[in-house]
C-alpha positions in Angstrom: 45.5 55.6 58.1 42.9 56.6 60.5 43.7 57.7 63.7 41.7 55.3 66.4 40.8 57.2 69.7 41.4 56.0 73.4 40.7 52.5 73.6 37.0 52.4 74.8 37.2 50.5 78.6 34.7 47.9 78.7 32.8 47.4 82.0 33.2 44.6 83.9 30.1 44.9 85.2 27.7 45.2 82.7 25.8 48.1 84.1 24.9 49.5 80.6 25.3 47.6 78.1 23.6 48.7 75.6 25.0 52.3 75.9 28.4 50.6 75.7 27.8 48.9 72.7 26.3 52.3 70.6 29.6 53.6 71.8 31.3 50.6 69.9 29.4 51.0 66.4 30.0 54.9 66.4 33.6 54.2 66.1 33.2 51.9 63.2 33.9 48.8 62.2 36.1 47.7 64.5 37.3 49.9 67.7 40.1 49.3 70.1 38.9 48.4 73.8 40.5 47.6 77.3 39.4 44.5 78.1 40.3 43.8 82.0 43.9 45.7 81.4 44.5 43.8 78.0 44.1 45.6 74.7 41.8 44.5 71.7 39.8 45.0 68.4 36.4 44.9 69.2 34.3 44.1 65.7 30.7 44.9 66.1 29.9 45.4 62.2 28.6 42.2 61.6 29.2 42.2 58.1 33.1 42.2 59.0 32.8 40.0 61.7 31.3 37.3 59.9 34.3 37.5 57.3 36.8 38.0 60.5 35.2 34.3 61.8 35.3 32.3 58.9 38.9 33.7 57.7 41.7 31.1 58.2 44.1 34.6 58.8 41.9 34.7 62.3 42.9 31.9 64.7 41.6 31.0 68.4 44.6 29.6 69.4 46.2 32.0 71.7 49.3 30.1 72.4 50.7 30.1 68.7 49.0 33.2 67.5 48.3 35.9 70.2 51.7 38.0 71.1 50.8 38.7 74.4 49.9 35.4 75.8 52.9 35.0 77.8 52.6 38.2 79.0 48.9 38.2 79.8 48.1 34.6 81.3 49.9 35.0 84.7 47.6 37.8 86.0 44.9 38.2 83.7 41.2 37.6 85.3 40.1 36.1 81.9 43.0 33.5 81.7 40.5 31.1 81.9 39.3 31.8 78.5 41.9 31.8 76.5 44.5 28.9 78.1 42.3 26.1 77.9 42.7 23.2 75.8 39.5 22.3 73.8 37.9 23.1 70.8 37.0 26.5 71.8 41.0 27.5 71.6 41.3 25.1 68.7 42.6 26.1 65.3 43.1 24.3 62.0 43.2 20.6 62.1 43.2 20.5 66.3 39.7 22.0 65.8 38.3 19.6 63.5 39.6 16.8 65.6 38.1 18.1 68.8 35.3 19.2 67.3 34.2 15.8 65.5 35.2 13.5 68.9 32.4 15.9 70.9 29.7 16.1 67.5 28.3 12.9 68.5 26.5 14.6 71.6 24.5 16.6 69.6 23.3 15.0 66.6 19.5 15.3 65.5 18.8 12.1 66.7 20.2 12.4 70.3 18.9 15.7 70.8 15.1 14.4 69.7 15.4 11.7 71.8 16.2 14.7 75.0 12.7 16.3 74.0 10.3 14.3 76.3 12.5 14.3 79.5 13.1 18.3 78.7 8.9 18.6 78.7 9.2 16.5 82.1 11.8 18.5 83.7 9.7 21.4 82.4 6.0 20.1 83.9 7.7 19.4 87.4 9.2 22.7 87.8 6.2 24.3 86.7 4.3 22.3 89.3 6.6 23.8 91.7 5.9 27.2 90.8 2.5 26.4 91.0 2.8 25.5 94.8 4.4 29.0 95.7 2.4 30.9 98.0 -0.4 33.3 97.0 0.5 36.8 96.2 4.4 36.6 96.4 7.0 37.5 94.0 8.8 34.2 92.4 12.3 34.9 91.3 12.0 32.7 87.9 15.5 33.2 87.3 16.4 31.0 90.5 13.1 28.8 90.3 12.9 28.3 86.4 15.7 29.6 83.9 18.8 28.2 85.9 17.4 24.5 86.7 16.4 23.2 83.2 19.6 23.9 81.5 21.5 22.8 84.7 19.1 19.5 84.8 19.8 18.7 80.6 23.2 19.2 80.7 24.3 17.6 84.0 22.0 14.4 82.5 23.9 14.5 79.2 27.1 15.0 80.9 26.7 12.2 83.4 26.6 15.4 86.1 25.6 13.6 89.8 22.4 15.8 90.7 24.1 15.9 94.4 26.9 18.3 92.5 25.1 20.3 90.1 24.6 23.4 92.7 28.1 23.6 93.3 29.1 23.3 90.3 26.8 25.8 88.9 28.1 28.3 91.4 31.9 27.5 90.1 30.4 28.6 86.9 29.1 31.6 87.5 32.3 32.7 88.1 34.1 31.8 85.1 31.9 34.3 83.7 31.6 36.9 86.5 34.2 39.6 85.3 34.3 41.3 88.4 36.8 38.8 90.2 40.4 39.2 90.9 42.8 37.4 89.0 43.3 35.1 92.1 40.0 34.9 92.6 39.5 33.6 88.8 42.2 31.7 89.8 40.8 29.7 92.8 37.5 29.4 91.5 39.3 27.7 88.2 41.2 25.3 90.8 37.4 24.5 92.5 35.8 24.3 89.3 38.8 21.5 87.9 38.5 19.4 91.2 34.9 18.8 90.5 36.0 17.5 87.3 38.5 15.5 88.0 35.9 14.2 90.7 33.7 13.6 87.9 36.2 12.0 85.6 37.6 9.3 88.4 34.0 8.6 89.7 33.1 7.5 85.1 36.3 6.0 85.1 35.4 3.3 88.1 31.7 3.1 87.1 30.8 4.5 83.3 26.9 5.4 81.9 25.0 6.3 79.3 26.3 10.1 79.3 28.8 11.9 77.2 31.6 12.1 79.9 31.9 8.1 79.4 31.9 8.0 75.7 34.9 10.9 76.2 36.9 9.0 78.7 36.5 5.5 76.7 37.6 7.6 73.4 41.0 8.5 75.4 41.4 5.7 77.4 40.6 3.3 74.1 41.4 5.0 71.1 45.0 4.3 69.9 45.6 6.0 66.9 46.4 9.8 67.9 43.1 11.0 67.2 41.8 10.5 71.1 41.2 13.5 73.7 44.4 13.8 75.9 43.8 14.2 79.3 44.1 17.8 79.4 41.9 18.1 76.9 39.2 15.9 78.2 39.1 17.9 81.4 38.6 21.0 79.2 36.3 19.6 76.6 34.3 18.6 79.8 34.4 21.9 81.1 33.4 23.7 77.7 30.1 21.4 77.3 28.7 21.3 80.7 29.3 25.3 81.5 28.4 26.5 78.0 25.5 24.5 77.9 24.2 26.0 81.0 24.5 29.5 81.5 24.2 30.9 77.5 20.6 28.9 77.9 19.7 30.2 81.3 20.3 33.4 80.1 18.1 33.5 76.8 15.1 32.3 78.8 15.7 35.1 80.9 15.4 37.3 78.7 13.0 36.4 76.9 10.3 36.2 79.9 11.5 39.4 80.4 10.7 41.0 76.9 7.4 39.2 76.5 6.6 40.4 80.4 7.2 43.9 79.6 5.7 43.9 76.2 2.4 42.5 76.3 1.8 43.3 72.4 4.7 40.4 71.7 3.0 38.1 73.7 -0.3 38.6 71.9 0.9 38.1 68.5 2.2 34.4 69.4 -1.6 33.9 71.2 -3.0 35.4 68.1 -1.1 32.9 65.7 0.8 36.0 64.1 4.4 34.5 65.5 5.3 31.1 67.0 7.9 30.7 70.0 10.7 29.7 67.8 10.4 33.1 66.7 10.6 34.3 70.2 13.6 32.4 70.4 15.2 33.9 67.8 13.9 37.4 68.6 15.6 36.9 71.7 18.7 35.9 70.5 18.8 38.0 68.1 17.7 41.1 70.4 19.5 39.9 74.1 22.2 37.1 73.2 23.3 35.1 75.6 27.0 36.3 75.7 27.9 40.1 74.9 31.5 39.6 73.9 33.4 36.4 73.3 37.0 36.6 74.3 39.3 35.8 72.0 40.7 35.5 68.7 44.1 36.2 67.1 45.4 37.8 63.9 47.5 35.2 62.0 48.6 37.6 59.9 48.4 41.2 59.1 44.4 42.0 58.6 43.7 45.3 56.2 40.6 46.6 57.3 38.1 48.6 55.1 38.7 52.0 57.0 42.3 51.5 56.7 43.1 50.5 59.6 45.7 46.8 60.3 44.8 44.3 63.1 48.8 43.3 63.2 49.9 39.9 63.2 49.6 38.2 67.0 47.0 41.2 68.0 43.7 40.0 70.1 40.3 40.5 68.2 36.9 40.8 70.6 33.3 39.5 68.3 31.4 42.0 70.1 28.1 39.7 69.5 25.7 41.9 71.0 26.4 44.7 69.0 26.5 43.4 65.8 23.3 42.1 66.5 21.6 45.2 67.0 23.5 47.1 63.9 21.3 49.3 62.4 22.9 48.5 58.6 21.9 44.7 59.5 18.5 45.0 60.9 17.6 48.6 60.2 16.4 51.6 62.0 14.4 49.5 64.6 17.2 47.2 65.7 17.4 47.7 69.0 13.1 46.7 69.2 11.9 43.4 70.2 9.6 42.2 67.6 9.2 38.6 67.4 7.3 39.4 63.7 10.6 40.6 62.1 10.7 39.0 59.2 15.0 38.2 59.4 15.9 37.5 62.8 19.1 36.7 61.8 22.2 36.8 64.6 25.4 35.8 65.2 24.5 34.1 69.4 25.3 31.2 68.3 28.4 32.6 66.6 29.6 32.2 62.7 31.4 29.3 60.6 33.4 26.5 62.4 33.0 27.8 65.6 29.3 27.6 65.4 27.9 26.1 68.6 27.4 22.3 68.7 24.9 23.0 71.0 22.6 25.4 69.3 19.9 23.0 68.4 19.3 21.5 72.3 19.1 25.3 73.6 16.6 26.4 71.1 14.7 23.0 72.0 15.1 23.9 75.9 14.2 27.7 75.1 11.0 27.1 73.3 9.8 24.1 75.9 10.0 26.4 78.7 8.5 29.4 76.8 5.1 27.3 75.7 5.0 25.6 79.1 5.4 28.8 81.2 3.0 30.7 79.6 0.4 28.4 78.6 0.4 27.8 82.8 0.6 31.2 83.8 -1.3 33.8 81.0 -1.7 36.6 83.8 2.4 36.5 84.9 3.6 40.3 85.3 7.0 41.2 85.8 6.7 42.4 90.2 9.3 45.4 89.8 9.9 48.2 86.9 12.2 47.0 84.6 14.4 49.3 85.1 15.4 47.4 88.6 16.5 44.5 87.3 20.4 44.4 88.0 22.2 42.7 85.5 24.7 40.0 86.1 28.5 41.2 87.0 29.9 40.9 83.2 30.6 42.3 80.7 30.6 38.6 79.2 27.3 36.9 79.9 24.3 38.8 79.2 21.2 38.4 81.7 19.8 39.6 85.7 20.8 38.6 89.0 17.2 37.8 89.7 13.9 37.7 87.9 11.2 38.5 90.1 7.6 37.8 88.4 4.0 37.5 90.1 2.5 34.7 88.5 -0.9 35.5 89.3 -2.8 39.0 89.8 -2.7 40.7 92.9 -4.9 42.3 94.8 -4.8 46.2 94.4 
């Protein structure tokens, strides 16, 4: 059996990522890593994580199937992630049941109908931008990125626009992995008062959003099958802060590569790439989230290299470096090209955890993209790109703050 080295310490910052995650695929297949004090197998061979995700030995449950849960969830800065009740924990039959009471928000007929209030919300923010005085940076993070994704979601959700900000703020630190345990904690409390806020106020007065259809399922529905209330307040809080900040953070970065790689940009003006394959360049190239926390062994796992994940052991899909494996997308994987002819990734993640969501982000992704850059041709990035900070996490992947000139300036 190979001997595996000092588990690699993952930064909670961020700060390199892409260093960290060579460091990953040069120990193989799978590596173990400290993940905020807690030990894992981080898979970044994508050919083994894509079996490891669609095996019914791997589980996302971390009550019945991680060993350490009882151990770990008192004073772990990522309890968050792993204790809630939704179909992002679920396993087996609790998935499919979870999973099929929230499919109805996202099929292809709903999400069509989303397209021409995304192009408004997309015209008016633009118009915004427009107004910004002459000759000074625009932060297109704050101004663009962030409130599309918050607008769609918080519509879909039933989200008053009065409590979007705040609530956007609570999550930002679900995925800032820089917090204390008791700060997780007390930004967790916030972050399920605004729901339960939420929750009472569709209760007393219901719409046409999502959140209704979820409370009339639990409140209605007697044959087993219904959310329970925990898990309504959790399936709530799955849909509206996944379907903001993984899509704010893909239209970062992709103004970002197509900013500081003016050859990209000309091949979709030159009809040689269109911006769904930016979007899946970019996710592909910069997903949204780095590393997914967690999954469990459900039983012993034999690994190629002959190494075990044991039974109850945590397993990290280290997305962002499987993406970027060279025996997947070859010598150049760590190039943005939006011509690559397979652009094929694992953002969205693999088999029945695939995100219910994926078709409304590429939709908001490509909107923005077209709009943006049909308005402003001459946009340059207003720093080097080496100063652009990341966000603090070694979870979500994008900057603390986009600056861009949208317009030439004067020498």
């Amino acid at each position: 059996m190979t001997q595996q080295p000092t588990p690699i310490v993952l930064d909670p910052t961020g700060s390199d990522r892409h260093a960290e995650h060579r460091l990953l695929r040069a120990r193989g297949a799978v590596a173990r890593v400290d993940l905020l004090g807690v030990q894992a197998w981080s898979v970044s061979d994508p050919v083994l994580l894509k079996h490891l995700l669609t095996s019914p030995d791997v589980s996302k449950d971390a009550r019945r199937h991680w060993a350490a849960f009882d151990s770990v969830v008192p004073h772990w800065p990522l309890t968050l992630w792993v204790a809630v009740t939704n179909m992002f924990t679920a396993y087996g039959n609790d998935h499919r049941r979870l999973r099929r009471l929230v499919a109805p928000a996202f099929t292809a007929r709903r999400i069509s109908a989303l397209k021409a209030g995304i192009d408004e919300l997309v015209g008016r923010l633009l118009d915004d931008l427009e107004a910004a005085p002459a000759g000074e940076p625009v932060d297109l993070r704050e101004r663009l990125a962030v409130p599309l994704p918050i607008a769609v979601i918080g519509r879909l959700m039933g989200l008053p626009e009065s409590r979007r900000e705040g609530f956007r703020a609570l999550v930002d630190g679900v995925f800032d992995t820089t917090l204390t345990s008791e700060e997780a904690a007390v930004n967790g409390e916030r972050l399920y008062g605004v729901l339960d806020e939420l929750i009472a106020a569709k209760r007393a007065d219901p719409g046409d959003d999502m959140t209704s259809v979820l409370i009339a399922t639990r409140d209605e529905d007697g044959d087993g099958s219904a959310l329970a209330e925990e898990e309504l307040r959790d399936t709530l809080l799955l849909m509206i802060s996944a379907g903001y900040d993984t899509t704010v953070n893909v239209i970062d970065q992709a103004i970002t590569a197509l900013l500081t790689d003016p050859e990209q940009l000309e091949h979709i003006r030159s009809g040689r790439a269109d911006w769904n394959a930016v979007v899946e360049e970019t996710l592909r190239h910069e997903p949204a989230v780095k590393h997914l926390p967690l999954r469990y062994a459900v039983a012993d796992i034999p690994l190629p290299d002959g190494q075990v994940i044991a039974k109850g052991e945590a397993i990290l899909a280290s997305y962002a470096a499987a993406n970027r494996h060279p025996g997947w997308h070859g010598p150049d994987a760590d190039a943005f090209d939006v011509t690559r002819i397979t652009k094929d990734h694992l953002a969205f993640g693999h088999g029945v955890h695939f995100c219910l969501g994926a078709p409304l982000a590429r939709m908001e992704i490509a909107a923005v993209l077209q709009a943006f850059f049909a308005r402003f041709p001459e946009a340059r990035l207003a720093v080097p790109l080496s100063e652009l900070e990341p966000i603090p996490s070694l979870i979500s992947n994008g900057h603390r703050t986009l600056p861009v000139n949208l317009r030439p300036t004067a020498a």
